[in-house]
N, C-alpha and C positions, 0 to 999 in steps of 0.2 A: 316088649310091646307095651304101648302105653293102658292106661286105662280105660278099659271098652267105654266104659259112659262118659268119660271128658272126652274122646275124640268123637266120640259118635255129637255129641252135644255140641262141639264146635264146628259139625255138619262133614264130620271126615268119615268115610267107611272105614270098615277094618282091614280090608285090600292098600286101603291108601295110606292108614298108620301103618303099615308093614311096610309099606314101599319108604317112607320114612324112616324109619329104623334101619334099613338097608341102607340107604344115600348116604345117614352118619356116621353107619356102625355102631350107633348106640342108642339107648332111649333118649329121645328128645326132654329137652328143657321146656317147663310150661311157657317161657314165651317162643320155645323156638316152633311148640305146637302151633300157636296162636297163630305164627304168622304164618307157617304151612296151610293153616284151615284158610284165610282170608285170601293166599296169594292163589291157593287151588279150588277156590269156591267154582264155582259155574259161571260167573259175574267177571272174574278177574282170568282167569285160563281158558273158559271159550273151550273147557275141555268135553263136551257133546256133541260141538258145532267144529273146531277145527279144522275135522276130517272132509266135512262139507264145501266150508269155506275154501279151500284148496281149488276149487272146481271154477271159483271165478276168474275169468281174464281181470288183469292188474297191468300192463302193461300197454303204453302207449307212447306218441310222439313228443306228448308234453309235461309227461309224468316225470314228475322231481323226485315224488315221494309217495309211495305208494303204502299199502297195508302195511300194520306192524310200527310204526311209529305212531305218534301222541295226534296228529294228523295227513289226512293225504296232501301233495304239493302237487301242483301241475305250474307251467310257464305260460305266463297269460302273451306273451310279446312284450316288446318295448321297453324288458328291463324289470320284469314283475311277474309276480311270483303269488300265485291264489293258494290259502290254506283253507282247507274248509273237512268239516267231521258234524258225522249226528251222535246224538247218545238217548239214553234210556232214563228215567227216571220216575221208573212205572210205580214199581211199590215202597219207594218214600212217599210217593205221591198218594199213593191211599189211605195211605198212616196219617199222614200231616200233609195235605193237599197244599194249602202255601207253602211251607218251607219245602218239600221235597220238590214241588215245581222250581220255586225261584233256585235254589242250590243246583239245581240242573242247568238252569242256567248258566250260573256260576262256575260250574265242573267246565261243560262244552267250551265255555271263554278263555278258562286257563289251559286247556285242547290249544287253542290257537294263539293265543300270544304265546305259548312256550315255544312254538315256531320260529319265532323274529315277527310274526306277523300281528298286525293292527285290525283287531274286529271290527268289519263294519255291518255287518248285517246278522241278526237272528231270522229264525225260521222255527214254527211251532204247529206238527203234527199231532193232535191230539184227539184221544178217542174216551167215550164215556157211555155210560146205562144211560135208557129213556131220561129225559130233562124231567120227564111227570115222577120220574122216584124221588122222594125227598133226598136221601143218601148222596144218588147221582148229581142232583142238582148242588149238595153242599162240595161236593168235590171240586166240580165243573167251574166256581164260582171261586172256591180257594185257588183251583191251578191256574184260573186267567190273573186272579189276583196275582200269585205269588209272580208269572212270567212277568206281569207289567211292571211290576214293582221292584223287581231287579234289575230287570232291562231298560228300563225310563232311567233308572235311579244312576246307573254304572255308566248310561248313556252311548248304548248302543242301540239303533233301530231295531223293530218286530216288522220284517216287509213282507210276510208271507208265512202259509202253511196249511194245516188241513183243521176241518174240524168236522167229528161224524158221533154222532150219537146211536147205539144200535143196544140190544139185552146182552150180547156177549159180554160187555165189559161192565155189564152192572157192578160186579164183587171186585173187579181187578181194572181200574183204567190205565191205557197208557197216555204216558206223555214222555212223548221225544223231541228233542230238541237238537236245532242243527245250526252252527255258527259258521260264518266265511270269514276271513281277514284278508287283508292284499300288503303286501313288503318288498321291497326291493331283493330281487335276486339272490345280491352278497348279502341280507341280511339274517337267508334260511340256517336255522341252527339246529341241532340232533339232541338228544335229552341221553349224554356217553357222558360218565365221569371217567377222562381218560388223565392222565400223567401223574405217576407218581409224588406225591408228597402236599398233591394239590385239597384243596378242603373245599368241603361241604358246609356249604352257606344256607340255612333256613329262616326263609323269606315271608314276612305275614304276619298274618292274626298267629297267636297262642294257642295253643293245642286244648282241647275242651273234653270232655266226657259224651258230649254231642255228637252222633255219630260215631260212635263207637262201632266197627263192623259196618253200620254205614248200608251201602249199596252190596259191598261184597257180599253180606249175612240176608240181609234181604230180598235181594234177586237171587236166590238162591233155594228160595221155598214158596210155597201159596199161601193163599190164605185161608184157614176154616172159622168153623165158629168155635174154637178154641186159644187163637192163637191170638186174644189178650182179654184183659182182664176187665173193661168198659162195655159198657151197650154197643158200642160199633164193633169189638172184637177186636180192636188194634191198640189198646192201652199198654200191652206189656210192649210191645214193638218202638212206643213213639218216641226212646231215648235213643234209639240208630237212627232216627235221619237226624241228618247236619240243619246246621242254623247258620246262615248265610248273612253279608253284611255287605252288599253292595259298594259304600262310599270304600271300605277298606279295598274291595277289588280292584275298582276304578284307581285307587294309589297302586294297590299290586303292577296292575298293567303299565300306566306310564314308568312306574321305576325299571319296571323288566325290561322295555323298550330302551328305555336310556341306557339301561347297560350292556342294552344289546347295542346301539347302535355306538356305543364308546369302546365295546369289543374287549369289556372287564371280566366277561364270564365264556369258559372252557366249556360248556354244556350245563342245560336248567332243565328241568323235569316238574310240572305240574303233583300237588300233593289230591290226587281223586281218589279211588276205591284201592283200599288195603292201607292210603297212608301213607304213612314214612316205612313201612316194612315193603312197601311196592317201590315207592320213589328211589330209596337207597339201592334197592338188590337188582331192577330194574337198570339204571345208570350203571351203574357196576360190571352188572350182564355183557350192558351192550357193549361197552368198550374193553372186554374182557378181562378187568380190574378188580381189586377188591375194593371195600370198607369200612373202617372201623370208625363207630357212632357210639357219643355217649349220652344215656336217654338221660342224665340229669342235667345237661347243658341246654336240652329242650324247655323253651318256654311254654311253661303252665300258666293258665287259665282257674282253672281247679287246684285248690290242695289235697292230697292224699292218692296222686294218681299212681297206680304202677306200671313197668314198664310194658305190660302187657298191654295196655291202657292205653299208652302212649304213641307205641308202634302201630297199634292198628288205629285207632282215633283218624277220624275221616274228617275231622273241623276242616271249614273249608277257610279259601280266600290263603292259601300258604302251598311254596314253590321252595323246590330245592335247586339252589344254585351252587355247580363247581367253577371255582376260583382259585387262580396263584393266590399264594401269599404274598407274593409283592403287588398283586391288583386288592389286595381285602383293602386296604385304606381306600381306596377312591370309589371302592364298591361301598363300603360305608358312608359315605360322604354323601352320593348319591341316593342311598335310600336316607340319609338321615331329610336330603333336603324335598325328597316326596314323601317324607314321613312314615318308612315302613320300617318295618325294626329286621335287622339282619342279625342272624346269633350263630356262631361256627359251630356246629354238632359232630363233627366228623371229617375224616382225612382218608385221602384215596391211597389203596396202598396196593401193593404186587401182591403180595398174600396168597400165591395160588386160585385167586379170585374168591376169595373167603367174605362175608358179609359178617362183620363180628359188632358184638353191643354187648357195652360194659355201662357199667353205672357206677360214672367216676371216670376220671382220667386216672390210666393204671390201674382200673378199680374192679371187681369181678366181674369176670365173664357169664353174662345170661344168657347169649347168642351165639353159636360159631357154626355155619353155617354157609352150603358153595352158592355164593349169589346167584347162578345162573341156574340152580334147584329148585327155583322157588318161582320160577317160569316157563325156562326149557323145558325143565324135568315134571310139569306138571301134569298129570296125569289124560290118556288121553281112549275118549270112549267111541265105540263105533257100537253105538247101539242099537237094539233091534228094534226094528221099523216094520210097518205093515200097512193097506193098506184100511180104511173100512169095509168090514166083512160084508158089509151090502154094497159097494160101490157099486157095481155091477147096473144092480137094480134102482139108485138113485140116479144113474147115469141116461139112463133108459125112462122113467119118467118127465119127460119135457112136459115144459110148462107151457106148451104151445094148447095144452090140452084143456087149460081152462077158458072157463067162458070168458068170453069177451065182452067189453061193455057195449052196448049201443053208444053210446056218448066216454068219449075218453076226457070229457072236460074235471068231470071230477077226480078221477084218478091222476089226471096233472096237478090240480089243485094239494092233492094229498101228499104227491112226492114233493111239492113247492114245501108242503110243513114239513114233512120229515128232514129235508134238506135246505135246509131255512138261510138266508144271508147271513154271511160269519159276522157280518161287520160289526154286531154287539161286542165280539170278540174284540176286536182290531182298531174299533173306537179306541181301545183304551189300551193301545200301543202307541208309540212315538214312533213311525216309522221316516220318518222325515230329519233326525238325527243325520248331523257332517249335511244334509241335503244333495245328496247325493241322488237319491230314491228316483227313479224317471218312472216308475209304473210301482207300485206299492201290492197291499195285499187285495184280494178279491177278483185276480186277473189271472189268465190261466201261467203265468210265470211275473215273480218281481224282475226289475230290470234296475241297475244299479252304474252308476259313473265308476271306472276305474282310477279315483282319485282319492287322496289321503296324504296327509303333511309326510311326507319324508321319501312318495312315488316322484318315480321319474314322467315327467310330463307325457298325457297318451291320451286320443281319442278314443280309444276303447270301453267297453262297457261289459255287463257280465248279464246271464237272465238266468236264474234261479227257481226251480221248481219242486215242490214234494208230494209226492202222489202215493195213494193205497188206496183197495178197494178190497175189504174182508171179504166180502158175498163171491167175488171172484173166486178166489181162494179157498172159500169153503165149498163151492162145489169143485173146483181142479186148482189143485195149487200150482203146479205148473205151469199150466197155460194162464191162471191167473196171474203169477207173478211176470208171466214175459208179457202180456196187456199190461202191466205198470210199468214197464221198461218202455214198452212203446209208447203210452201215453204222456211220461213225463219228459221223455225224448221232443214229441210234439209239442210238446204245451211250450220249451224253450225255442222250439224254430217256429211257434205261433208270434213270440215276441222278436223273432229275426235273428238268433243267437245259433250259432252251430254247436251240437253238443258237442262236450270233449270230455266230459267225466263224468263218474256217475259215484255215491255212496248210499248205503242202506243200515237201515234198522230192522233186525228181522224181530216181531216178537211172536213170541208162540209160547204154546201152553209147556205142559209138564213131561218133560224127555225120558222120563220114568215111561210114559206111556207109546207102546210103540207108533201107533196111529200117530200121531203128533211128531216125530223122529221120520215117518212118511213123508208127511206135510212140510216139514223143513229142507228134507235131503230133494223133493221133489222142487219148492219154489227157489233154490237155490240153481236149480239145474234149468228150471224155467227162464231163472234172470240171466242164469250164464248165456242161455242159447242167445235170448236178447240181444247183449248185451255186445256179445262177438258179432252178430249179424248186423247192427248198427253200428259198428266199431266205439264202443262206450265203453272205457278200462272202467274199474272200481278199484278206488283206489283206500277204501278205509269205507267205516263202517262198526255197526254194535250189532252181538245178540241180546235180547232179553227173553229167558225161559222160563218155566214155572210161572205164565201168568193163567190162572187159575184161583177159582171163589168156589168154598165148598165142592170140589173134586170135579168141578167143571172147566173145560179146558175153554180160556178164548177162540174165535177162528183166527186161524192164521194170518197175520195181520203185518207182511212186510211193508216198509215203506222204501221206499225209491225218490232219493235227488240227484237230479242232473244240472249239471252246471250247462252252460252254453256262456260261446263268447261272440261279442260283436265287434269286428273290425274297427269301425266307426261307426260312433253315436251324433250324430247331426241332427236329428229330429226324434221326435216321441215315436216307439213304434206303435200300428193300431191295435187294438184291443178291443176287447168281446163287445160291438156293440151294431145297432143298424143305422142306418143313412135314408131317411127320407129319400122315397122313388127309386130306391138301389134295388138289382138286385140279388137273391139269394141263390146262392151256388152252392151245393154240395162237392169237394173233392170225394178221391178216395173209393166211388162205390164200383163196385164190377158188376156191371150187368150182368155178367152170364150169373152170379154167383145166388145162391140157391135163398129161402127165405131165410129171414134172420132170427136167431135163436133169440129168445128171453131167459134162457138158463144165467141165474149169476146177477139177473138184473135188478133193479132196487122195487122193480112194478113186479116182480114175481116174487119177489124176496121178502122184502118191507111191507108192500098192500095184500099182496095172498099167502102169506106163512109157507111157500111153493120152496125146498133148495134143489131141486131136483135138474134133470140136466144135462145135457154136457157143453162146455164152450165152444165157441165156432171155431176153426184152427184158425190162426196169424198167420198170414204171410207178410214175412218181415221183409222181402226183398221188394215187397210194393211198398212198405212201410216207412222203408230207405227211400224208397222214389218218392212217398210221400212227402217224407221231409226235407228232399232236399226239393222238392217241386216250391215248399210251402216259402223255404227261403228266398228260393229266387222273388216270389212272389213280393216278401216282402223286404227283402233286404235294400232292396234298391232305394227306397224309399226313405231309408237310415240316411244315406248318401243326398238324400234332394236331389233324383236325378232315374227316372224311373226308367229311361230308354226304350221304350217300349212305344213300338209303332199305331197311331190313332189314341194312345193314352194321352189324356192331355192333362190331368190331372193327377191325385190319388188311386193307382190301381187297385188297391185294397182299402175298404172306407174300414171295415172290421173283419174279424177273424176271431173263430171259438172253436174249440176240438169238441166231439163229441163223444161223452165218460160219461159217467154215471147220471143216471135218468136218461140218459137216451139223447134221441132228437129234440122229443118235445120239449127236454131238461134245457135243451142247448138253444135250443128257440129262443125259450122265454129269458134265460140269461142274457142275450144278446139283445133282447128286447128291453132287458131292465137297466142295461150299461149305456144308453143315453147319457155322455157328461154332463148336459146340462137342458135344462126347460123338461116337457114329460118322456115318459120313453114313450119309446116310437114301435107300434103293432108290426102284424106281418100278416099276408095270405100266402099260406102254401097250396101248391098241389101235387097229384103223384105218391102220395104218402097213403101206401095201399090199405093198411091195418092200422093194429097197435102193437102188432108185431115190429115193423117198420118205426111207430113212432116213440117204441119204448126202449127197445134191444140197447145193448151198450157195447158194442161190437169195434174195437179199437180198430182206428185206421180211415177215421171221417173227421173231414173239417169243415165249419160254415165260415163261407166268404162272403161278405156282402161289398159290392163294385158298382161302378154304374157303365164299364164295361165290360160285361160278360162273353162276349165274341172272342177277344182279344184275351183273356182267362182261358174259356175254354182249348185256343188254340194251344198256348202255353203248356195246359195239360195233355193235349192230345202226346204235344212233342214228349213230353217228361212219361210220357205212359201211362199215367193214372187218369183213372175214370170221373170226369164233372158233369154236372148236369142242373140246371136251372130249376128250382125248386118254387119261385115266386118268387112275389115284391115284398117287401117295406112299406111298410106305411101305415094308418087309420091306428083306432083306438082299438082295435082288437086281435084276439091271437085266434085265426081261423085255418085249421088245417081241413080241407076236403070235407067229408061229411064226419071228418073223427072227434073235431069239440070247436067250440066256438065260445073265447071267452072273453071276458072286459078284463083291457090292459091291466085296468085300475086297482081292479080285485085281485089279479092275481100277484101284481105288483105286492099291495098290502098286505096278503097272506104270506108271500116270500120273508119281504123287510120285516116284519111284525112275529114273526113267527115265535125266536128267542126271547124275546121282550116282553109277549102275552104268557109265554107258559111260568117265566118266572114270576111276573105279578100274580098270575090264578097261584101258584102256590105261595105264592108271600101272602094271598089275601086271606 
């Protein structure tokens, strides 16, 4: 048995250095500890969660590639092949807000070229403490830096994503990041280093002291006020996140591509968390193969590294490629003429599937070791879950019970600051990259051309969406997380896209604690139901656990994207916005159906400190109806050709789902999405409360048309409930007797909101 304080120290239990000693039959080797701890962290084995995971449908009509490879694959038509994955890159990101941002970037990109595929879009879900905390604020300010700064640099688009500010993540922010790429069918490749005698080719930057342990060692634990040695608490930590180097990626990719598409490499595996001890044992695994790798043929960065150092070392921007021998020359020639240094580390061998490292050719053995142990065999937890001993009585406190304003004008005013235009964010992305982008960010999905040098010619286009909502989820994770399944379901057939896939980022607090192991096992079972009742496989996905600040656990905080595809793209589709004289249709509502809750909502949540509650149930089979109502509505329109009897124009001028803030949130959004001259007010009526105008109750869309007859009938047939809510128009937002406000102000409170708080704290 090793030594209780080196494994416990490398975050291994003493159950799990046994189980060790068992699989060798002998004490391990210090690096063969090493890479035991990194490949069975939480971070790399998913050993909390994979008992969970198990529960989501993965399969469908056009699923290529589902869970369990480097990314999901689905078949777009026409010869083309969508790769797309989110990732985590929560607590580098608190250590070192720019580099742990942009390196996540970085990680997610090499996700999808090691595919065959060509990224053309990012996606950035990001969450953080009040902007008014200084702490928060320097974080918020490093992680948009570090995304744009990779992402601009490497010269892939930012066309979307979330961005929410709440006290949960004051100590622990997350940032996920989710990349797509499109390839030619033949081009899909598997990360197997199969056939004997073949070598392992190491692709990239030089291996650094940088990231050391990396992602593995740090999604792996919280954070307290012990855990470094600086005023922020993270100074012993900030030598495991990676240092990222964008121009080198941007070489990485096109050489990978060239050698993919010359058909010089056997299978290539991305170098992310654990390193070359994950990349080697991993390829090996899957093609039921061994390896033997020698870590002095590895290029250093650093002098004096050792091989412990080496193996796990998470320096990014480097890929392992298996190659013939009689393809290494031309694979050379190749990277030498996009400038990437390729150095042979290793050779594939039968070896009873043995993962071996020497130091030296022929030189001692520091490794020997069954490569498919170091994942299969990872250990696996079914932990106890529970769920809050009050739920009961938080369930049972509705927030129907607080007073109501006379005037809900200020209360919209409030959630306009809380939830403030992203666009300070997205200002300073390049979303417009290859120019592809038909609908960009700040739309309830981006929308993208299915084109890129080496696609077979296609009218097709893709719409892309990432949705979360904590507050859901902290009072029911369940029903909270199938509201995100529904919602970002819609948000892609608000842009005319039929979904067909769906991945997720679950992040949750410390699985040490049962409550939190509730919350997981429950919104997993949430997304399944989802998921299955709108037929949306998931095809790939991240956990991140232990996110937690001083022994406080974040809310649960899954996120959900769904891909959607458009047959044909022939026009822009419409987007959140209103039309002079049009007017305003609610889909979606059922009359008989009883008052709408504000459990979960951001006006019970955010303005009255209320989590009390319970959510209203989903019904996903109106949800279904919903979305496939909303297509019809608008797909025809893709097409320049709307067929629809008395339409003589644009049957849909805008379209906005209604999520978080409510109706009113959705009002005024639609009100601010004017493309050009002022946006354009609204009167409603029928908007009984602020029950009614707050709720966030999935399953509602605003249309604005200037034939409503012709809609309504459409939904009568489709089954779903519309109903004429008012016009369009004038300079102000007037609902009923519930607020009455000037466009102008509330416009400026929205746009302004990001931009005022950081100058009052710059000043």
């Amino acid at each position: 048995m090793p030594d209780a304080a080196i494994h416990r120290a490398l975050g291994l239990s003493d159950d799990e250095a046994a189980r060790i000693v068992e699989i060798l039959g002998r004490e391990p080797t210090s690096l063969e500890l090493a890479m035991y701890a990194v490949m069975w962290s939480e971070h790399c084995s998913y050993k909390s969660s994979r008992i969970h995971l198990r529960r989501l449908p993965t399969e469908g009509p056009r699923v290529l590639v589902g869970p369990g490879e480097n990314a999901g694959v689905i078949d777009a038509g026409d010869g083309i092949a969508i790769a797309i994955r989110i990732e985590s890159h929560n607590h580098p990101s608190a250590v070192e807000p720019y580099q742990g941002a942009a390196t996540g970037v970085g990680g997610i990109l090499r996700d999808i070229f090691t595919m065959g595929a060509r990224p053309i879009a990012l996606m950035d879900p990001i969450f953080f403490g009040p902007i008014e905390d200084p702490r928060s604020r320097w974080i918020f300010e490093g992680v948009v830096a570090g995304i744009s700064g990779y992402g601009n640099a490497v010269g892939v688009p930012t066309v979307g994503g979330e961005l929410t500010f709440a006290p949960c993540y004051s100590g622990n922010p997350l940032v996920n990041v989710l990349c797509l790429g499109v390839m030619p069918v033949e081009r899909l490749v598997l990360g197997r280093a199969s056939g004997e005698g073949n070598l392992a080719v190491l692709l990239g930057s030089a291996t650094g002291r940088d990231g050391i342990g990396g992602v593995s060692v740090l999604a792996s634990a919280g954070f307290d006020s012990s855990s470094g040695a600086d005023a922020d608490g993270f100074g012993s930590k900030r030598p495991s996140v990676q240092v990222g180097d964008p121009f080198e990626e941007k070489r990485l990719i096109e050489a990978c591509l060239d050698l993919l598409d010359r058909g010089l490499v056997v299978g290539i595996q991305d170098l992310g968390g654990a390193g070359l001890a994950c990349a080697t044992s991993e390829t090996a695994a899957r093609a039921g193969m061994g390896m033997e790798v020698d870590v002095r043929a590895v290029p250093l960065r650093q002098e004096g590294m050792v091989p412990v150092e080496v193996m796990t070392s998470e320096s990014q921007e480097r890929m392992l490629a298996i190659v013939t021998p009689a393809a290494l020359p031309d694979l050379q020639e190749v990277c030498r003429h996009h400038e990437v240094s390729a150095t042979v580390i290793g050779v594939v061998t039968a070896g009873a599937g043995r993962l071996v490292v020497r130091q030296g050719p022929g030189g001692p053995v520091l490794a020997d070791v069954p490569a498919a142990s170091l994942s299969d065999d990872a250990p696996l937890y079914d932990r106890p879950k529970s769920p809050p001993v009050d739920l009961a009585t938080r369930r049972a406190d509705d927030p129907g019970r607080l007073a109501a304003p006379g005037d809900c004008s200020g209360d919209l005013l409030d959630l306009l600051r809380l939830h403030p235009d992203p666009s300070w964010v997205y200002r300073q992305y390049d979303h417009q990259l290859f120019l592809n982008t038909v609908i960009g960010p700040g739309s309830d999905a981006a929308v993208l051309r299915l084109q890129a040098p080496g696609l077979p010619p296609s009218q097709r286009a893709i719409a892309l969406s990432t949705d979360s909502n904590h507050r859901w989820c902290a009072v029911d994770p369940r029903a909270g997380a199938a509201y995100i399944v529904a919602e970002s379901a819609l948000n892609v057939a608000c842009a005319g896209a039929s979904p067909v896939a769906a991945v997720n980022c679950l992040n949750f607090g410390n699985p040490e604690h049962p409550e939190v192991m509730w919350q997981l096992s429950e919104s997993v079972d949430g997304m399944a139901e989802a998921c299955d009742a709108l037929g949306i496989p998931v095809v790939g996905g991240n956990v991140s656990l232990y996110n937690e600040s001083a022994g406080a656990d974040i809310d649960p905080t899954p996120v959900v994207a769904v891909l959607g595809l458009i047959d044909c793209l022939a026009s822009q589709p419409p987007a959140a916005r209103l039309a002079e004289g049009a007017t305003i249709v609610l889909l979606g509502e059922d009359p008989e159906s009883p008052a709408r809750s504000l459990a979960g909502s951001a006006w019970a949540i955010d303005l009255r400190g209320h989590r009390g509650g319970s959510l209203a149930p989903l019904d996903l089979a109106a949800q279904r109806r919903l979305i496939d109502l909303v297509l019809a509505l608008v797909s025809p329109q893709l097409a320049g050709a709307p067929g629809i009897p008395g339409v003589t124009g644009r049957l849909v001028e805008g379209i906005h789902d209604v999520s978080s803030g409510g109706l009113g949130v959705a009002l005024c959004e639609a009100a601010f999405g004017s493309p050009v001259g002022p946006a354009v007010g609204f009167r409603v009526h029928g908007v009984a409360d602020r029950a009614e105008l707050f709720s966030e109750e999935p399953g509602r869309v605003l249309v604005c048309t200037h034939f409503p007859e012709q809609l309504a009938g459409l939904a009568t047939e489709a089954g779903v409930g519309a109903r004429s809510i008012g016009l369009a128009g004038g300079n102000r937002l007037l609902v009923d007797s519930l607020l009455d406000l000037d466009i102008a102000e509330a416009d400026r409170v929205w746009r302004s909101s990001i931009a005022a708080s950081l100058d009052e704290l710059a000043g």
